[in-house]
C-alpha positions in Angstrom: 108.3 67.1 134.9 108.9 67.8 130.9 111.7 69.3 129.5 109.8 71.0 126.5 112.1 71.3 123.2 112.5 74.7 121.8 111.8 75.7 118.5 115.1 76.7 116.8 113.7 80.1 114.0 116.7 79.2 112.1 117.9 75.5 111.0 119.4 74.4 107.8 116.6 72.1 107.0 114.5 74.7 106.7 117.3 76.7 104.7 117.2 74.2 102.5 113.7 73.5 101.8 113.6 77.6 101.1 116.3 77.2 98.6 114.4 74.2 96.7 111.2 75.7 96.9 112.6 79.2 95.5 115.5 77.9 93.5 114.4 79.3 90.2 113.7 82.9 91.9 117.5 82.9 93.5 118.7 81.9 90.2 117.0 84.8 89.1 118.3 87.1 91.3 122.3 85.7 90.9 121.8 86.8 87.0 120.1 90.0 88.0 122.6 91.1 90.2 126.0 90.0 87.9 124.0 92.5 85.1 124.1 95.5 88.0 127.4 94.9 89.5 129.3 93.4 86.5 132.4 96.4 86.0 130.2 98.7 88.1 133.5 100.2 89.1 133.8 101.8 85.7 130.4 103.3 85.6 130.6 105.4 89.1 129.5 109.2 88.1 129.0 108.0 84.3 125.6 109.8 84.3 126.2 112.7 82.2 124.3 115.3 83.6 126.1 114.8 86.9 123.1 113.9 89.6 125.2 111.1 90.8 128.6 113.4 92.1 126.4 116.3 93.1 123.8 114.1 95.1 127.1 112.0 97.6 128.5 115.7 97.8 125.4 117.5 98.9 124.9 113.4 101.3 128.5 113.6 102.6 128.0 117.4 104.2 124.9 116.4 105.6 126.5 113.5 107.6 129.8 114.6 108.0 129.2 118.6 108.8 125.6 118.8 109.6 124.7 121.1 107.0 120.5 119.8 106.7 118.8 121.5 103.8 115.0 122.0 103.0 114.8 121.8 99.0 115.8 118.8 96.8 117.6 118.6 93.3 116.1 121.7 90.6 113.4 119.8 88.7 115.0 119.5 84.8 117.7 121.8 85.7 115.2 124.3 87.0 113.9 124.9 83.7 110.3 124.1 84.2 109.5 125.7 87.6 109.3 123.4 90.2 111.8 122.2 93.3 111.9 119.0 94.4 111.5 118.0 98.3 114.6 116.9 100.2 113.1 113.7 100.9 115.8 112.1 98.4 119.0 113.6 99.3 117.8 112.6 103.5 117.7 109.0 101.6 121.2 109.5 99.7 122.2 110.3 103.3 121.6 107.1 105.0 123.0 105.0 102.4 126.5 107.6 102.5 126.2 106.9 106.5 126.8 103.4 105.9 129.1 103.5 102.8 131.3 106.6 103.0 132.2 106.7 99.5 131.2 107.2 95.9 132.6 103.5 94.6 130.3 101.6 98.0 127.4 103.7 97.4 127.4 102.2 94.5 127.5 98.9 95.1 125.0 99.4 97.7 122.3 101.1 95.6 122.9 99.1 92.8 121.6 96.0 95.2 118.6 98.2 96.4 117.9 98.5 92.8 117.6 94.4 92.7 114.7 94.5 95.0 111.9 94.9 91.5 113.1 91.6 91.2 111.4 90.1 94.4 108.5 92.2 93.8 108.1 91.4 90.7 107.9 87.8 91.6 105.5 88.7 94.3 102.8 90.7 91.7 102.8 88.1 89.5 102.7 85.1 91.8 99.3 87.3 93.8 98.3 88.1 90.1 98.0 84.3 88.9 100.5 82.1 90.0 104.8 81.2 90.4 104.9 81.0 86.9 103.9 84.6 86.3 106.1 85.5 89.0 108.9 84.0 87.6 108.2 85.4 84.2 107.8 88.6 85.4 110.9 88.6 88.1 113.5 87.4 84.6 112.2 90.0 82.7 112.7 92.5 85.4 116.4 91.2 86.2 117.6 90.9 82.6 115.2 94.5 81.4 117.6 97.3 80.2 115.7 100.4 82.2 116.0 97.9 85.2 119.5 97.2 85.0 120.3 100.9 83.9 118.2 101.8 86.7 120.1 99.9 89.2 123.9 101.2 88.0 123.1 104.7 88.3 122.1 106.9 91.3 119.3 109.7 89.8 116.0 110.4 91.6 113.4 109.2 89.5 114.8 105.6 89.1 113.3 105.0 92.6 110.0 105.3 91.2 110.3 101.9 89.8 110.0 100.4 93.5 107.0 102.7 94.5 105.6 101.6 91.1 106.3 98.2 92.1 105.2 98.2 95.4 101.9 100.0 94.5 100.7 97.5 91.9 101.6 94.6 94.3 99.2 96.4 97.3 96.6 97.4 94.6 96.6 93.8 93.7 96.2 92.5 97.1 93.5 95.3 98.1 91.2 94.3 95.4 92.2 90.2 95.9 91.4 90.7 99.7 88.3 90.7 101.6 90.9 91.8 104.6 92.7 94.5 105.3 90.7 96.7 103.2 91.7 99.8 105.0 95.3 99.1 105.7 95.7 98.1 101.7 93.7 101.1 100.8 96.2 103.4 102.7 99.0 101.7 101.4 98.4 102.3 97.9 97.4 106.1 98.4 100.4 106.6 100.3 102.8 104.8 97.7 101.1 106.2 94.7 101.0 110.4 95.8 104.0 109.8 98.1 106.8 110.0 95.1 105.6 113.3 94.4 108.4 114.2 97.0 110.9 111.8 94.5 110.3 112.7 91.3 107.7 114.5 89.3 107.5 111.7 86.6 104.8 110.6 88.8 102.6 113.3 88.5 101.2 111.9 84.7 99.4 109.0 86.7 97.8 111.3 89.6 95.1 112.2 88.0 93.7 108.9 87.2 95.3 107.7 90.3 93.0 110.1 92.2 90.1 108.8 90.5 91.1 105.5 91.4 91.6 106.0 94.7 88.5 108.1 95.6 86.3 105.5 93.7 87.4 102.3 96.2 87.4 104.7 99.4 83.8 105.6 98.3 82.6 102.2 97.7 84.7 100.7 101.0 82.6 103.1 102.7 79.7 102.1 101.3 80.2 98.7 102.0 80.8 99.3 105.3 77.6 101.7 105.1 79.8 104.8 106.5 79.7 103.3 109.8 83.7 102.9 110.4 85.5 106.4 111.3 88.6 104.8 110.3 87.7 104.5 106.7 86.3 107.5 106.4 89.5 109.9 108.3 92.5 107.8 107.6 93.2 107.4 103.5 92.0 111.6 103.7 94.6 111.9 106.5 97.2 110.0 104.4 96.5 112.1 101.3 96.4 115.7 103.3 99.9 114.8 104.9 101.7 113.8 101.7 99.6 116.5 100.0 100.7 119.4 102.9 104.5 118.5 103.1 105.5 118.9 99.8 103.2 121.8 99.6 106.0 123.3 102.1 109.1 121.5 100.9 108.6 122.8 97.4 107.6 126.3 97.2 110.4 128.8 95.4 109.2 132.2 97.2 106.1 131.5 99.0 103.6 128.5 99.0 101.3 127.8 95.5 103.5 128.7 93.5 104.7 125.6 91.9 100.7 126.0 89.9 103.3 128.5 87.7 104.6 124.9 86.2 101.0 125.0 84.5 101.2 127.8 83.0 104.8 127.7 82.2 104.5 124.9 80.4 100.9 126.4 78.6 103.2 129.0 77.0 105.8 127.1 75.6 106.2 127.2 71.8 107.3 124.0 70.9 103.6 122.3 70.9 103.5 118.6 70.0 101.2 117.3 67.8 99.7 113.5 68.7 102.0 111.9 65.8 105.2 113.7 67.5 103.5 112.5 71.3 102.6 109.0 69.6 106.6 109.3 68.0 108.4 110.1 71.0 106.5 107.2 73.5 107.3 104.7 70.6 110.9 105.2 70.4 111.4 105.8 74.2 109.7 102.7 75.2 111.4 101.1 72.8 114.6 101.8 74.2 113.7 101.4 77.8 112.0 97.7 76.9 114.6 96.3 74.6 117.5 98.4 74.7 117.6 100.2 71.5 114.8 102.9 69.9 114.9 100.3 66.4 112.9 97.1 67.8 113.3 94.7 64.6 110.5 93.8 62.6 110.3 90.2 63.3 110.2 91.0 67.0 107.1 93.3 66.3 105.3 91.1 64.2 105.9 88.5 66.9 104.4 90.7 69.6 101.5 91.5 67.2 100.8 87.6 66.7 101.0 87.1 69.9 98.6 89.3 71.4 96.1 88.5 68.8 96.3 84.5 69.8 95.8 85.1 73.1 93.1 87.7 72.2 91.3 84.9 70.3 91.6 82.0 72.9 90.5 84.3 75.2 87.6 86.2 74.0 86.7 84.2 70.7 83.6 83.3 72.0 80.8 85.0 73.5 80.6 82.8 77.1 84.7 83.2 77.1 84.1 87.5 76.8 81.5 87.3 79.7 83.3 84.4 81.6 86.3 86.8 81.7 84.3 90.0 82.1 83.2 88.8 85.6 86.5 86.7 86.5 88.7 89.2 88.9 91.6 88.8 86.4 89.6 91.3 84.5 89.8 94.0 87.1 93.3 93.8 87.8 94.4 93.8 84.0 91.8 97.0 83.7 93.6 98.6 86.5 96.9 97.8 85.0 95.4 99.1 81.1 94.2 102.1 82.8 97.0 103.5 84.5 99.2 102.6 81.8 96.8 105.0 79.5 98.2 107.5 82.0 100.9 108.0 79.1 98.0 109.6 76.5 97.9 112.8 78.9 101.8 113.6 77.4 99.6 115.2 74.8 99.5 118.0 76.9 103.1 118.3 78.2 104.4 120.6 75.5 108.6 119.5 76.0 110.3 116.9 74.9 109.3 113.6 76.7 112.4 111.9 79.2 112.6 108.2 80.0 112.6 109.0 83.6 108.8 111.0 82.9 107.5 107.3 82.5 109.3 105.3 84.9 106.4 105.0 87.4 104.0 103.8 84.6 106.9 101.7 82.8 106.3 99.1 85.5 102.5 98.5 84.8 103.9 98.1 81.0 106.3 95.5 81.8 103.6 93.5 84.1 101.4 93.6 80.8 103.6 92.3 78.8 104.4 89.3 81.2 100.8 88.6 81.5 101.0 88.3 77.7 103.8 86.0 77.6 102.2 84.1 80.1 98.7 83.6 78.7 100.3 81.6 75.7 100.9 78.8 78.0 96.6 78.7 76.9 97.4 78.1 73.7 100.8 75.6 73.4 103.3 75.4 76.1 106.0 74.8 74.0 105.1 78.3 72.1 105.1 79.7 75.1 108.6 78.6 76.4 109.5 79.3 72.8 108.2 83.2 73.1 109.6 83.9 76.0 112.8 82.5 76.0 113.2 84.3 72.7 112.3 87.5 74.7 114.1 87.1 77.4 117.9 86.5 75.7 116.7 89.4 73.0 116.8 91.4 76.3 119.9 89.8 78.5 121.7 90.4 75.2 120.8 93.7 74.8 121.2 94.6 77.8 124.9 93.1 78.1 125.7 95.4 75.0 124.3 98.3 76.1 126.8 97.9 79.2 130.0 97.5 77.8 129.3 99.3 74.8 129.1 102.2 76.9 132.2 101.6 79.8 135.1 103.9 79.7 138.4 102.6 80.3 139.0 104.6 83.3 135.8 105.6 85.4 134.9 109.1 85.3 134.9 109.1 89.3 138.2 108.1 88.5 139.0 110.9 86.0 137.5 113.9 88.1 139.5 112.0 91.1 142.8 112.7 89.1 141.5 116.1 88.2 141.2 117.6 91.7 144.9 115.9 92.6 146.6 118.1 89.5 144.3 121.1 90.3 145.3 120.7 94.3 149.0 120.1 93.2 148.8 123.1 91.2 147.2 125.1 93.4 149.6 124.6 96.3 152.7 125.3 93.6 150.6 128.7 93.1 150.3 128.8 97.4 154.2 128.6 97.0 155.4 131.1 94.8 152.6 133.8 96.3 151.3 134.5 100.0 148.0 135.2 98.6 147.0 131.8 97.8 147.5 130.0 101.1 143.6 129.6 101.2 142.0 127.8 98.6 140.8 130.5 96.7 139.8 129.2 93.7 136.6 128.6 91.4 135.8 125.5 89.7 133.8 125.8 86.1 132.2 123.0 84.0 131.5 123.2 80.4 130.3 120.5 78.1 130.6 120.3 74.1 126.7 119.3 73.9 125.4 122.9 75.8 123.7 121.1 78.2 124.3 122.4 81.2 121.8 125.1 82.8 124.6 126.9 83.9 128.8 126.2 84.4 128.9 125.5 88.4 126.8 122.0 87.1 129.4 119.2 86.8 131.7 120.6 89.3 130.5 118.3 92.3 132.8 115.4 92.0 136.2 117.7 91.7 134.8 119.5 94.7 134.8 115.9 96.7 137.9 115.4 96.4 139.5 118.7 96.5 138.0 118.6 100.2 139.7 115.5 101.0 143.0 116.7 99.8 142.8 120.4 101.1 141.4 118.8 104.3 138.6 121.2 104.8 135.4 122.2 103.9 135.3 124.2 100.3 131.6 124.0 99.5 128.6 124.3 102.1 125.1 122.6 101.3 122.5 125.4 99.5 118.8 125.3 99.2 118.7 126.2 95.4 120.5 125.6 92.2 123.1 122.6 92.2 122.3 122.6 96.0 126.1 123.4 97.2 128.1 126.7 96.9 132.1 127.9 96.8 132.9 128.9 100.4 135.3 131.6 99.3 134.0 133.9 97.4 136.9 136.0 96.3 138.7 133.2 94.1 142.4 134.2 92.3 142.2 131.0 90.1 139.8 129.8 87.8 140.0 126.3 87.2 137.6 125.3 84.0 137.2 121.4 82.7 135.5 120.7 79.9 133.4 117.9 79.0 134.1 116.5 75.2 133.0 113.0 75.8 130.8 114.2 72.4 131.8 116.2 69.8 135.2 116.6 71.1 136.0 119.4 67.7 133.9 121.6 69.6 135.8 121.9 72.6 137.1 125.5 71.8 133.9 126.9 70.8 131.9 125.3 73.5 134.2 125.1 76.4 137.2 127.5 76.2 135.5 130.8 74.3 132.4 130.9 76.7 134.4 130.4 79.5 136.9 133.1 78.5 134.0 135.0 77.6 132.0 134.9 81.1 134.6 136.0 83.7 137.2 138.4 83.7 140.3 136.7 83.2 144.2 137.7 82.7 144.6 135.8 79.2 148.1 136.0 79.9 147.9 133.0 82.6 145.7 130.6 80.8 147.3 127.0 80.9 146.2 123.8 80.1 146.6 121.5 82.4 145.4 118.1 81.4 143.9 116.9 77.9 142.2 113.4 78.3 140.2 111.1 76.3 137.0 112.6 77.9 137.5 115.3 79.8 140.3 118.6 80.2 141.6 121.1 82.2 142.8 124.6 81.9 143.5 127.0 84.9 143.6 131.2 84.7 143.8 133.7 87.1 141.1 136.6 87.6 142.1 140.3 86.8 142.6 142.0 90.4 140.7 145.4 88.9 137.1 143.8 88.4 134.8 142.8 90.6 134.2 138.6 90.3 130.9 136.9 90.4 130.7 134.7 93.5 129.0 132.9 91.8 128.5 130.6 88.5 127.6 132.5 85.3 124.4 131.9 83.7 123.8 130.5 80.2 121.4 133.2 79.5 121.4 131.9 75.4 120.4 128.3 77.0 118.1 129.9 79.6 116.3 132.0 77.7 112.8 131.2 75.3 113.5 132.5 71.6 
């Protein structure tokens, strides 16, 4: 009788024969992941329109007190008409389940965020070859957005990894002669999908849909309609995604999010194309390089470059029709043509946000990585010489942009102290009068930039920890506006911090005079409390003969269209 040896899954050969094989890619990903967690302790909550604090809040009452909602985040503040689903804060959930607090979370989401690396190593490797791969991967662990990206927690930066993960099973559907139908579902699902993320994905549907419906056509056809499958399950994919945000969306009853068309048909500041052609130049400038002024030598060496590989690639008639039929010219079509997508901002009559063109920023960057790598056709040592260049123009920028913009203290740090010398205070108040031995009391938030859609924004953080030092619930989970609401809704104290991280001379006319000026307050018992670099805090008691809002006043002069 034999005594047959098992096979061990695991051994440290095979360990290290992965690490050899892959030892470029994991240096990759050790310099990708010092640029995301490098001080990340000083950057928790930076964000400065407050996603990150409001988002673990509305996460930590899901977990902790059960409080499920059925709307996401307002969609630009609410200013444009359209909810998001609640997809995204069920996500934030898990990750709080497993970290528990604001400093972990982000630690854990900035290594999520390192995942475009691997993909990006993946596309380009299925694109061409490991050398592609590895171009692409550096670029996408040393890239500004990318890092960014990874050290702040906001909705629409996941886009980047469906964006990802659709090119890389678009890539693989048209490579494949296999798998059609589980590639082709793939790619409609991670393509329509984010819809219930962000709706910065919504400038790449259209042609997306085209895209789509043209390879389910012709899969059937190939297949000469005989397979059921092909023909019910990418329309069952789309339907699903299509129908569930239909219902997680609406404001009063289904449809009308359609009113985001013709909001944004009547609004008065129309773009012309130069203003369009403007505002994409500058922001992808930014989210590429790091700053909105790319320098001219770095331009013209873009330029050159593209037209040398133009030439050795196309310079002669049987090199246009060798290419034309290679399937390296399908796959950089489909790339070209979704990253067109950006032309349709012609007809989105607001100003243009980075996150707008995160899910098409990826097909950019893949591009731009196939350019670098096509000059290995003309001189390798140009090549290495390009990219290098390129690379440490970014890792350096990058760096910069980091520390350049690190506080000293963290402002999860600041608003941390803030809710001990508001609890403090309040319990001194609890002291002296009978009245106060509930927490009533209202937290505003003003900023000296105005942008705030109205003063309960900004408040999520000092809510967090007022919880944990009161012990108890003071905010419950909402399905509109900043998606959490004041549980006592007869405050005696008004506690108002203002924002003067810019334009700090404007604190009294932006902060303090609206907020005396939208709730009726004894003047009398207005204090300051704190003054820091940053931010500050007064505290003033409400007039017992009016009637108090229970909730946040409205910026109507911010709110409403001249």
């Amino acid at each position: 009788m034999f005594l047959l040896k098992k096979k061990s899954f695991f051994s440290w050969d095979k360990v290290s024969k992965l690490l050899v094989s892959y030892f470029p890619l994991f240096l990759i990903i050790i310099i990708a992941l010092y640029l995301r967690l490098n001080h990340l302790n000083r950057s928790v909550w930076l964000q400065p329109g407050y996603d990150e604090s409001r988002d673990m809040l509305v996460a930590s009452h899901i977990i902790n007190n059960g409080e499920n909602i059925n709307r996401g985040p307002l969609a630009a503040g609410g200013m444009n008409w359209l909810q998001n689903s609640p997809f995204y804060y069920y996500l934030v959930s898990c990750i709080w389940f497993i970290t528990k607090n604001p400093v972990s979370f982000m630690y854990f989401w900035a290594v999520l965020m390192t995942t475009p690396v691997i993909l990006g190593y993946l596309i380009g490797s299925k694109l061409k070859d490991s050398r592609l791969g590895y171009i692409l991967a550096t670029i996408l662990a040393v890239n500004y957005q990318m890092v960014y990206s990874s050290r702040e927690l906001l909705q629409p930066h996941l886009l980047l990894i469906f964006s990802l993960a659709f090119i890389l099973a678009t890539i693989s559907f048209l490579k494949t002669k296999k798998r059609k139908l589980f590639y082709l579902n793939l790619l409609i699902f991670l393509l329509f999908f984010p819809i219930h993320i962000h709706y910065g994905v919504l400038i790449v549907l259209p042609i997306g849909f085209v895209f789509s419906f043209y390879h389910w056509i012709k899969l059937n056809k190939d297949n000469h309609y005989s397979s059921l499958g092909i023909i019910f399950w990418p329309v069952m994919v789309l339907f699903n995604i299509f129908l569930s945000w239909l219902f997680l969306t609406f404001k009063e009853k289904p449809f009308d999010q359609l009113y985001f068309l013709k909001f944004n048909n009547e609004a008065k500041d129309i773009s012309s194309v130069v203003d369009v052609v403007k505002q994409m130049y500058l922001l992808l400038n930014k989210m590429i390089w790091g700053s909105e002024s790319l320098p001219k030598y770095l331009l013209l060496i873009i330029f050159v470059g593209f037209f040398i590989v133009v030439y050795r690639f196309l310079g002669t008639r049987k090199n246009i029709y060798k290419f034309v039929k290679s399937v390296d010219s399908k796959l950089i079509s489909f790339l070209i043509i979704f990253s067109s997508s950006l032309l349709l901002f012609y007809f989105y009559h607001w100003n243009i946000s980075a996150t707008y063109i995160l899910y098409i920023f990826p097909f950019i960057l893949v591009l731009f990585s196939y350019l670098l790598y096509s000059l290995f056709s003309v001189n390798k040592y140009l090549a290495f010489g390009c990219i290098g260049f390129v690379i440490l123009n970014m890792l350096l920028m990058t760096d910069f942009n980091i520390k350049n913009n690190l506080p000293v203290k963290s402002f999860h740090d600041q608003q941390q102290e803030l809710a001990k010398i508001i609890y403090d205070d309040y319990k001194k108040s609890a002291v002296e009068d009978d009245s106060f031995t509930q927490p009533r009391l209202l937290l505003t938030w003003y900023t000296t930039i105005k942008n705030m859609p109205y003063d309960a924004w900004g408040t999520s953080g000092v809510w967090f920890y007022l919880e944990n030092y009161f012990n108890e619930p003071l905010v419950y989970n909402v399905n509109y506006g900043l998606n959490h609401a004041p549980l006592f809704r007869d405050p005696k104290i008004l506690y108002m911090v203002c924002d003067h991280r810019r334009d700090s001379d404007l604190i009294k006319a932006e902060c303090l005079d609206r907020f005396l000026d939208s709730y009726p307050v004894n003047l009398e018992t207005l204090k300051e409390l704190s003054v820091g670099q940053y931010i500050s805090l007064w505290r003033i008691e409400l007039r017992d003969d009016t009637n108090v809002p229970i909730r946040n006043v409205v910026h109507k002069d911010y709110l409403i269209k001249n």
